[in-house]
C-alpha positions in Angstrom: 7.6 -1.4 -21.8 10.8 1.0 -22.2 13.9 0.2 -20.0 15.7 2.6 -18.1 19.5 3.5 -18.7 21.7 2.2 -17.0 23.6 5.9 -16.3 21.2 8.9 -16.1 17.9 6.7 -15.4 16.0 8.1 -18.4 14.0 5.5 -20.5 15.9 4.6 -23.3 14.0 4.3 -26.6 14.8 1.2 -28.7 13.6 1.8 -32.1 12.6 5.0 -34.1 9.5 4.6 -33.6 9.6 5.2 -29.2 11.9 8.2 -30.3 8.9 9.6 -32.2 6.3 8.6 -29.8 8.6 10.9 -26.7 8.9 13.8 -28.5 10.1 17.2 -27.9 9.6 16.3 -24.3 11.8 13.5 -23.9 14.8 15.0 -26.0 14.5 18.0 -23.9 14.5 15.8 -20.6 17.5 13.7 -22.2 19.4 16.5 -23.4 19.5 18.2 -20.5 19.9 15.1 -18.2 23.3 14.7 -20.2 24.7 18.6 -19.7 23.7 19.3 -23.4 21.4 21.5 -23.1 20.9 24.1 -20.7 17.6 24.3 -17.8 16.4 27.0 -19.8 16.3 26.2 -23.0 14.3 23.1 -25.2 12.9 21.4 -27.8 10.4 22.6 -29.3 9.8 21.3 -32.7 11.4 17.8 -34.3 11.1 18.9 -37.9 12.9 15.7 -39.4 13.2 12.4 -38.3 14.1 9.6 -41.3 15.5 6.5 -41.0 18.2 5.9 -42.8 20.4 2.7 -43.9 23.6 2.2 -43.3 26.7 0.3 -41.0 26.4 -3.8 -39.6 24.2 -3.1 -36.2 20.9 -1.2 -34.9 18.8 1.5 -37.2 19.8 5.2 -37.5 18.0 8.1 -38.1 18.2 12.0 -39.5 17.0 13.7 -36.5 16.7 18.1 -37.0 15.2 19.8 -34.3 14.3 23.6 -33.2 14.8 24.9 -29.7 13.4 27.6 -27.4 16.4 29.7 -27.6 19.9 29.6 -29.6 22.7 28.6 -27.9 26.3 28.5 -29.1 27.4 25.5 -30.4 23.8 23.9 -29.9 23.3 22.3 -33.4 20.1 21.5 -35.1 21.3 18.4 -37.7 21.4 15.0 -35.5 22.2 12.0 -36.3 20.5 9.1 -33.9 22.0 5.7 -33.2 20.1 2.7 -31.6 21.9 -0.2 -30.7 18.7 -2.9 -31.8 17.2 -3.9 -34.8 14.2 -5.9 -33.8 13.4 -6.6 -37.4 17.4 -8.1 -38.5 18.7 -10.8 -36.0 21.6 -10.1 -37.3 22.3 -6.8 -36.9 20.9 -7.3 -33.1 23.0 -9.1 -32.4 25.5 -6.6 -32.3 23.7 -4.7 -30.3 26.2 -4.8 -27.0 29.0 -2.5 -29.0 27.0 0.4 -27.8 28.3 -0.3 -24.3 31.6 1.0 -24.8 30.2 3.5 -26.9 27.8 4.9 -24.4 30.8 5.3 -21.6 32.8 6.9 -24.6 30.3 9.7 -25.8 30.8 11.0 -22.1 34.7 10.5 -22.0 34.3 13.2 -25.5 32.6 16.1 -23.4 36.0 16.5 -21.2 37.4 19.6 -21.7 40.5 19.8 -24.6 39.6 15.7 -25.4 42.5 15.8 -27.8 40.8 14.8 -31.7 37.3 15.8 -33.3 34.5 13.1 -32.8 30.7 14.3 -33.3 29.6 16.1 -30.3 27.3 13.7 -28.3 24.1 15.1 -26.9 22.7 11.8 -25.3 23.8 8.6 -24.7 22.3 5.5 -22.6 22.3 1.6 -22.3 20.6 -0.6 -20.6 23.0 -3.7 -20.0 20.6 -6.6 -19.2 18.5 -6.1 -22.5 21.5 -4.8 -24.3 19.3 -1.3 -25.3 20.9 1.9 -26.1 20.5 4.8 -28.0 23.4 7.9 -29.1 22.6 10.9 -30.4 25.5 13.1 -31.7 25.8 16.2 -34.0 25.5 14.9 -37.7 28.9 15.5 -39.6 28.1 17.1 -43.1 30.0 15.7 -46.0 30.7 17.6 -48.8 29.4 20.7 -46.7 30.9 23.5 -44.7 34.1 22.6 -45.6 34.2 18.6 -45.0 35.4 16.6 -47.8 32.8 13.7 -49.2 32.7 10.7 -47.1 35.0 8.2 -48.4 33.7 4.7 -48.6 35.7 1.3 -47.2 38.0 -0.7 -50.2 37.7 2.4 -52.5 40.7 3.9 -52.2 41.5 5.0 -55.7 38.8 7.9 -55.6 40.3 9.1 -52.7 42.5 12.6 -53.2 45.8 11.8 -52.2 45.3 8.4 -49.7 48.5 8.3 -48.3 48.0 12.2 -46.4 44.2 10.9 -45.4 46.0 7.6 -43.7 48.3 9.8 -42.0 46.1 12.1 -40.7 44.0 9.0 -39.3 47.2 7.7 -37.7 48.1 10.5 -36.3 44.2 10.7 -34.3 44.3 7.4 -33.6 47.8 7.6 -31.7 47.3 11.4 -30.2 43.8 9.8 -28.2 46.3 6.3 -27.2 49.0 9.0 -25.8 46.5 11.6 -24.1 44.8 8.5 -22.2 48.3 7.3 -21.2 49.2 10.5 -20.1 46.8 10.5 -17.5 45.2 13.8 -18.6 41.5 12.0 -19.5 39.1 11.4 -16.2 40.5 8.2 -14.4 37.1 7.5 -13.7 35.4 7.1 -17.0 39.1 5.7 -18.8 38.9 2.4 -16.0 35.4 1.8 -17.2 37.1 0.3 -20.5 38.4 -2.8 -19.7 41.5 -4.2 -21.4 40.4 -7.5 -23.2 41.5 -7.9 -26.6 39.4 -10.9 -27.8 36.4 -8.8 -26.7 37.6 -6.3 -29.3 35.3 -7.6 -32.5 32.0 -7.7 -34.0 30.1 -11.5 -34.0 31.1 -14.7 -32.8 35.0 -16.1 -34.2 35.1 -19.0 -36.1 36.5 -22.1 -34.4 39.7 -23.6 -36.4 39.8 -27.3 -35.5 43.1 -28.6 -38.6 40.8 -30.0 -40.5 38.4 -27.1 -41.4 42.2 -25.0 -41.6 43.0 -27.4 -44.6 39.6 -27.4 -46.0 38.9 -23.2 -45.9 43.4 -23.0 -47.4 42.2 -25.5 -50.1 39.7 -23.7 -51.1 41.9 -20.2 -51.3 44.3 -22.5 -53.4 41.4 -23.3 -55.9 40.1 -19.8 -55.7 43.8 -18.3 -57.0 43.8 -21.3 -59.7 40.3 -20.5 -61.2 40.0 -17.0 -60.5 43.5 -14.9 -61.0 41.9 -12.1 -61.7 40.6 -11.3 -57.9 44.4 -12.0 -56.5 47.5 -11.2 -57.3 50.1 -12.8 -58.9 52.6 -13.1 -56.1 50.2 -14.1 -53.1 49.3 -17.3 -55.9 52.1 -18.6 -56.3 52.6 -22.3 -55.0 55.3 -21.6 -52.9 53.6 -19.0 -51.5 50.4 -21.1 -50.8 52.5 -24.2 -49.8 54.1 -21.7 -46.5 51.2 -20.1 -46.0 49.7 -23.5 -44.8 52.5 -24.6 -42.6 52.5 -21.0 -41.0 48.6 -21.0 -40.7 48.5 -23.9 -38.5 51.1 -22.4 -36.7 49.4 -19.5 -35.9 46.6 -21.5 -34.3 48.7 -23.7 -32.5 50.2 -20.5 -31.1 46.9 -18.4 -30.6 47.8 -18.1 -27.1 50.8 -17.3 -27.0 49.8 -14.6 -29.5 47.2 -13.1 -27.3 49.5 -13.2 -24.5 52.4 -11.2 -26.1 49.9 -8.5 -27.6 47.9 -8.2 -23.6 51.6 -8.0 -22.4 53.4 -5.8 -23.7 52.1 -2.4 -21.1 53.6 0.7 -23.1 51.9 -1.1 -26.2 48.1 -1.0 -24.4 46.2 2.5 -24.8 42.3 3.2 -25.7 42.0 3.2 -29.3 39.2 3.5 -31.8 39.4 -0.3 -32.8 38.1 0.0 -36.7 39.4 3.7 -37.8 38.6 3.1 -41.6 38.0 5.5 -43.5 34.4 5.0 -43.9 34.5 5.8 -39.7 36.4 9.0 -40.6 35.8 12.3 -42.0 38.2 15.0 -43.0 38.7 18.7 -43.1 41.5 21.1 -44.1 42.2 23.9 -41.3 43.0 27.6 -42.4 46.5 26.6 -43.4 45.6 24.3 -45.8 46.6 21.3 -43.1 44.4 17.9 -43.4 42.6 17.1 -40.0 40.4 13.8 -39.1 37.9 13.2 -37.1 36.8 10.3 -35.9 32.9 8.8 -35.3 31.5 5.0 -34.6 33.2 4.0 -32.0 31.6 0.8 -31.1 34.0 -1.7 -29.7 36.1 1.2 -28.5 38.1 0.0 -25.3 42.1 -0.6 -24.1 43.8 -2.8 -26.4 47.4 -3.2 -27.8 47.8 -0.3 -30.4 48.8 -2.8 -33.0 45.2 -3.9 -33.2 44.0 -0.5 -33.5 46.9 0.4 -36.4 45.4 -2.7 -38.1 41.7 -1.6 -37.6 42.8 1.8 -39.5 45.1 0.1 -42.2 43.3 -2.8 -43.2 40.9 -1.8 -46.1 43.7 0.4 -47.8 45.3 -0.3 -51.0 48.0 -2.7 -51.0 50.6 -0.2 -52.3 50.3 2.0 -49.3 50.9 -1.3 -47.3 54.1 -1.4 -49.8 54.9 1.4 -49.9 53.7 3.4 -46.3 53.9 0.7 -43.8 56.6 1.6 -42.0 56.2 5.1 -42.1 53.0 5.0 -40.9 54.1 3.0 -37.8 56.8 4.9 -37.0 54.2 7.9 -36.9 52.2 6.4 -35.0 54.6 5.7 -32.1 55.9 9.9 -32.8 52.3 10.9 -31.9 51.5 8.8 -29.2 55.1 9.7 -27.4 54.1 13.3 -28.4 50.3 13.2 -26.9 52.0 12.4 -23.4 52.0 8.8 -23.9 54.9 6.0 -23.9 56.4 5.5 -26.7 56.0 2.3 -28.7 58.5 0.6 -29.7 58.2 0.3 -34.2 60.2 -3.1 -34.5 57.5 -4.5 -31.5 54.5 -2.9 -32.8 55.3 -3.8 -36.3 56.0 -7.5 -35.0 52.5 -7.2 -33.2 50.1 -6.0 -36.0 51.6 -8.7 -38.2 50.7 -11.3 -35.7 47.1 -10.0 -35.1 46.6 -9.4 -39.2 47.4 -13.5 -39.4 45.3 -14.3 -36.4 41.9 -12.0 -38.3 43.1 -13.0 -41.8 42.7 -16.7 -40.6 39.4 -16.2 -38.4 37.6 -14.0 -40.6 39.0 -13.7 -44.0 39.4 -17.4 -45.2 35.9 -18.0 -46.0 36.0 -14.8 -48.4 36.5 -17.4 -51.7 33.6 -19.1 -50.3 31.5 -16.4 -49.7 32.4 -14.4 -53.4 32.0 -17.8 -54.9 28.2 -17.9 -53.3 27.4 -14.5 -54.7 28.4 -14.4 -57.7 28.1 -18.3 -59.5 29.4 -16.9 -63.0 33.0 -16.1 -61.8 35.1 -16.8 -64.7 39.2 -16.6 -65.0 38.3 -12.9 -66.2 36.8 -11.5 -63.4 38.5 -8.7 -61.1 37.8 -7.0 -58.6 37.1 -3.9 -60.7 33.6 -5.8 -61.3 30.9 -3.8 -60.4 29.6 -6.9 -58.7 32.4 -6.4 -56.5 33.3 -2.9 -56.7 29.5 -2.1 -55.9 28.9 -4.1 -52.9 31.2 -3.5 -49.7 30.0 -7.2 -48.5 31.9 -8.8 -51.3 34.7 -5.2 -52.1 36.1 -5.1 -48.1 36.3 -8.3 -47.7 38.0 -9.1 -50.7 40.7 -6.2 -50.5 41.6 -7.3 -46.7 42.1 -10.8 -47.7 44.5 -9.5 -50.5 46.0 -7.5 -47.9 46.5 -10.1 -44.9 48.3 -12.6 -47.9 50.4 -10.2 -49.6 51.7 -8.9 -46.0 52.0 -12.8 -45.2 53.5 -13.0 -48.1 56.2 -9.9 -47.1 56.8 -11.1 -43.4 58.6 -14.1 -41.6 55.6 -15.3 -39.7 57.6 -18.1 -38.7 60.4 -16.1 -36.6 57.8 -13.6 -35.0 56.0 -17.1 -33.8 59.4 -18.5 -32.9 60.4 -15.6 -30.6 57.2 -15.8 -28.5 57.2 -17.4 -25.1 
C-alpha cells in the first residue's frame, strides 16, 4: 500500500520497483504537482531506469525520460533518490535524512538561490513511515564541461586540491550568508530546525571512561604495530600520553561543548553539513574560474558553520590542513559577510571546528584501528595506507585519513585552553 507525502499529497513510491509500476503517468502527475513541468506538457516515454550503487542510505536509480513537448531547461537525464532500502537494515535506517532534504529541494527552486545544486523535479516524505523519494537533474561528470567526480580520501588525483577546497568553501559560506541575509523564503528556511546533535548519520557511540581507555589503548597499539597507517608525530608517546588526558576531557565537557557551538548566533547559518568532495562537482566558467556545485544534502539544516567547515574539510589531505587551514577559514567568514550574512569571527570559528573535530574524532573515529584491524587480519609493520586494500575501499580509505586528520590537528592545537575557556 503506497503512502502519501506529506507536502503535495501524491503517493510516494518506496523502491524502484513502485517507480516503474507508476509510470509515465505518475511522473507526469508528480512533476507537475511540484511546478516542474508545465499543464501542458508530459511524460511520455521512460526509456531508462537502472539501479545503481552508491552512498550509505536508500537505492538510486538512472532515470531518462521523453516528454510531449521540449521545454527549456526541461532535462531528460535523472537521477532518482529513495530514502528506503527494504533489503539493507542498515542503509534504512538512514532513511529520515531525506526529511531535511525534501524541504531543501524546494528551498533550491527560489529564484537567484545563490550556488548550483541539481535542479529538483520532485520531492516527498512521508514522516510516520520515514518514505521519500527526490528526483533531481543528473550531473554529468566528465561531460559537458564538468570535471570527473572526485572520490572521498583521494585527494592526490585531484588537479590542484587546494583551488577545489576553496571553491567548496566559498559555496558553502555564500548559501550560510544568503540565508542570514534574509533573502531566502522565511517560510521554508524556519522549517530547518537548529539542533546540532541531530546533524549526523546513525546512532553516537556512548563513552562511559572505561571504553575511552579501552578504544585510546587500542590507537596506542595500533601506532606501535602498524606505523605505516599513521604518522610519525601523532605516535609519539607524548603525544598519545595528552591525547588521553584531553580525550576524557572532552567528554567530561561534551556539554559545555554543544552549548558554546548552539550559542554563539552570528556562528549559526543553514549549511550543507558533509560538503566533501565526493558531494561536489566542479566546473570552470568562461573565464577559466573554478565553480562548485553542490548535491546530497541529507542532514542539511541550521547548525554552527564550524560543523559545516569540518563536514567539507575533513577527508582532505593533511597538508592542506597544514598548510590551508587558516586560509580557508578566513574565506569562509569573507564569503559569508559578503553573501549578506554576519560575519564570523576566524579566532571563534577556528576555536569551534577544533572542538567539534575532538568531539567526532572521539565518537566516531576511535574504533577505526578496530575496524582496519577486522578487515584486513594480515596488517604487518609494512602496511600504508597506499594499500590497495585501503586505497580501494572508502570503508576502510575515509575513515582512516579522518582519524589521521582529527590526531594530527589534536596534535597542532591546545585542546586544553579552548576546554578551559568554556563556561
Amino acid at each position: 500500500m503506497p503512502v502519501v507525502g506529506d507536502h503535495l499529497g501524491l503517493p510516494v513510491p518506496a523502491t524502484p520497483a513502485a517507480l516503474r509500476d507508476g509510470g509515465e503517468a505518475f511522473l507526469t502527475k508528480a512533476f507537475q504537482a511540484f511546478g516542474a513541468l508545465g499543464e501542458g506538457n508530459r511524460v511520455v516515454r521512460i526509456a531508462r531506469c537502472e539501479e545503481i550503487t552508491g552512498g550509505s542510505t536508500g537505492r538510486k536509480l538512472l532515470l531518462d525520460v521523453e516528454y510531449a513537448h521540449a521545454e527549456a531547461g526541461l532535462r531528460t537525464d535523472l537521477f532518482v533518490k529513495f530514502s528506503r532500502d527494504f533489503d539493507d537494515p542498515v542503509r534504512d535506517r538512514g532513511r529520515t535524512q531525506m526529511a531535511s532534504e525534501v524541504v531543501f529541494a524546494a528551498l533550491a527552486r527560489t529564484p537567484g538561490f545563490p550556488i548550483a545544486v541539481p535542479h529538483p523535479r520532485f520531492a516527498d516524505y512521508h514522516a510516520d513511515s520515514g518514505t521519500g523519494v527526490l528526483i533531481t537533474d543528473r550531473i554529468t561528470f566528465g561531460h559537458n564541461g564538468i570535471e570527473r567526480q572526485y572520490h572521498k580520501c583521494l585527494d592526490e588525483e585531484m588537479p590542484r586540491p587546494e583551488e577545489h577546497y576553496r571553491v567548496l568553501v566559498t559555496a558553502v559560506a555564500r548559501l550560510a550568508g544568503t540565508q542570514r541575509s534574509g533573502r531566502l523564503p522565511v517560510d521554508l528556511t524556519a522549517a530547518f530546525p537548529v539542533d546540532l546533535r541531530a546533524a549526523t548519520v546513525g546512532e553516537p557511540v556512548v563513552l562511559t571512561p572505561d571504553r575511552l581507555d579501552r578504544r585510546l589503548s587500542v590507537l596506542t597499539e595500533f601506532c606501535r604495530a602498524h606505523p605505516g597507517l599513521l604518522p610519525g608525530d601523532v605516535r609519539s608517546p607524548a603525544f598519545l600520553a595528552r591525547l588521553r588526558d584531553e580525550a576524557h576531557q572532552v567528554v567530561r565537557r561534551e556539554e559545555a561543548i554543544w552549548r558554546a557551538l548552539r550559542d554563539a548566533e552570528d556562528h549559526i547559518a543553514l549549511c550543507h553539513w558533509n560538503a566533501n568532495v565526493d558531494n561536489a562537482w566542479f566546473w570552470r566558467d568562461g573565464d577559466g574560474v573554478l565553480r562548485c556545485g553542490l548535491m546530497d544534502w541529507g542532514c542539511v539544516s541550521r547548525m554552527n558553520v564550524a560543523m559545516a567547515l569540518w563536514g567539507a574539510l575533513c577527508g582532505a589531505e593533511t597538508t592542506l590542513w597544514d598548510n590551508h587551514f587558516d586560509d580557508l577559514v578566513r574565506l569562509f567568514c569573507d564569503e559569508m559577510a559578503a553573501a549578506g550574512g554576519p560575519r564570523p569571527d576566524p579566532a571563534v570559528l577556528r576555536g569551534h571546528l577544533l572542538l567539534y573535530m575532538a568531539l567526532m574524532g572521539i565518537t566516531w573515529l576511535l574504533d577505526v584501528p578496530a575496524r582496519i584491524r577486522h578487515r584486513l587480519p594480515d596488517l604487518d609493520a609494512a602496511t600504508t595506507r597506499f594499500d590497495p586494500r585501503i586505497r580501494g575501499h572508502e570503508g576502510l580509505r575515509a575513515p582512516l585519513q579522518m582519524l589521521t586528520n582529527v590526531l594530527n590537528l589534536w596534535r597542532t592545537a591546545d585542546l586544553s585552553d579552548l576546554l578551559a575557556a568554556l563556561s
